[in-house]
C-alpha positions in Angstrom: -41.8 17.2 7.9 -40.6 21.2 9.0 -37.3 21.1 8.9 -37.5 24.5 10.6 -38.0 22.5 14.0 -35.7 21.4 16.1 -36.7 18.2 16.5 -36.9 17.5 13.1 -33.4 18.5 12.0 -32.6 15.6 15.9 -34.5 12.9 13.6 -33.1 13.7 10.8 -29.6 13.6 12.2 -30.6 10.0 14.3 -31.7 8.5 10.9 -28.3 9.4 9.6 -26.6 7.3 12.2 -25.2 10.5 14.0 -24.2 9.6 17.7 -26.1 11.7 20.7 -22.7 13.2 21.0 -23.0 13.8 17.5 -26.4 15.2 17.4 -25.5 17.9 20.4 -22.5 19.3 18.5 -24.5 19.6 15.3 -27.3 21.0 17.7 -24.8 24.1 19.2 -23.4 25.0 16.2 -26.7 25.2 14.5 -28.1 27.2 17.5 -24.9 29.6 17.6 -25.0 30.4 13.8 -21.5 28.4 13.3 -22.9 26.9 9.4 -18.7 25.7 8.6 -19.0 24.3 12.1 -22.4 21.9 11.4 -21.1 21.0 8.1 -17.5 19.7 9.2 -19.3 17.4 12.1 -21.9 16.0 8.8 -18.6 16.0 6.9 -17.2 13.7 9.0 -20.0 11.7 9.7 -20.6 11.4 6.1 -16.7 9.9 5.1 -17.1 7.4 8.3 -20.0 6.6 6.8 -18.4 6.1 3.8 -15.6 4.4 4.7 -17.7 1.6 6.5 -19.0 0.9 3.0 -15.8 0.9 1.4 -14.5 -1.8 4.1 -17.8 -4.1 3.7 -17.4 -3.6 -0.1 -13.5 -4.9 -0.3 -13.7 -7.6 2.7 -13.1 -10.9 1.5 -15.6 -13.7 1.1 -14.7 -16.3 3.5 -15.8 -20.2 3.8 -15.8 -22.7 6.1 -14.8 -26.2 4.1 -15.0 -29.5 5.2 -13.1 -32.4 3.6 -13.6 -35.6 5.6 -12.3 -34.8 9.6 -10.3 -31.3 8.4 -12.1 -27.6 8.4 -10.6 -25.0 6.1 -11.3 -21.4 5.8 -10.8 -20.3 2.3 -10.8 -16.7 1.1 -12.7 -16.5 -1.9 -11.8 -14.1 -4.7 -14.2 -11.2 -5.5 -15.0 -12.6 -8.9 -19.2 -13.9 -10.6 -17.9 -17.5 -9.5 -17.6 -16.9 -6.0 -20.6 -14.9 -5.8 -22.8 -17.6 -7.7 -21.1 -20.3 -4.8 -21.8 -17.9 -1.9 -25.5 -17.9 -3.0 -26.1 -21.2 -3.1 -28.1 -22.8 0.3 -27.2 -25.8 1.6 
């Protein structure tokens, strides 16, 4: 792929995950020269990015539990134990 082309650098920016919105400010800054410009808008893309992944990685394993008529949720602890139970199918 040419990343000289315009619409490869749009791709490239949609497989990121960059919003239209996004994509036009990275587009106008590109097009006007403004390089610090482009690279705080991937910047901050990049940490949201990050930041999702951080959140997935530290949210707790939940379960639903049923002991005769009650349901529970239970919180699981983010241990080998709790990973081997949340692989198991029913």
């Amino acid at each position: 792929m040419e990343y000289d082309s315009k619409e490869a650098i749009i791709q490239n920016l949609r497989d990121a995950g960059c919003s239209e919105d996004s994509i036009e400010c990275c587009m106008a800054c590109l097009n006007r020269g403004k390089k610090a410009g482009l690279l705080k808008q991937l910047e901050n893309h990049r940490r949201c990015l990050l930041n999702k992944v951080h959140e997935e990685e530290n949210a707790e394993m939940k379960m639903r539990v049923q002991v005769g008529g009650s349901t529970f949720t239970v919180a699981l602890e983010n241990n080998a134990a709790a990973e081997a139970l949340a692989e198991i199918s029913f």
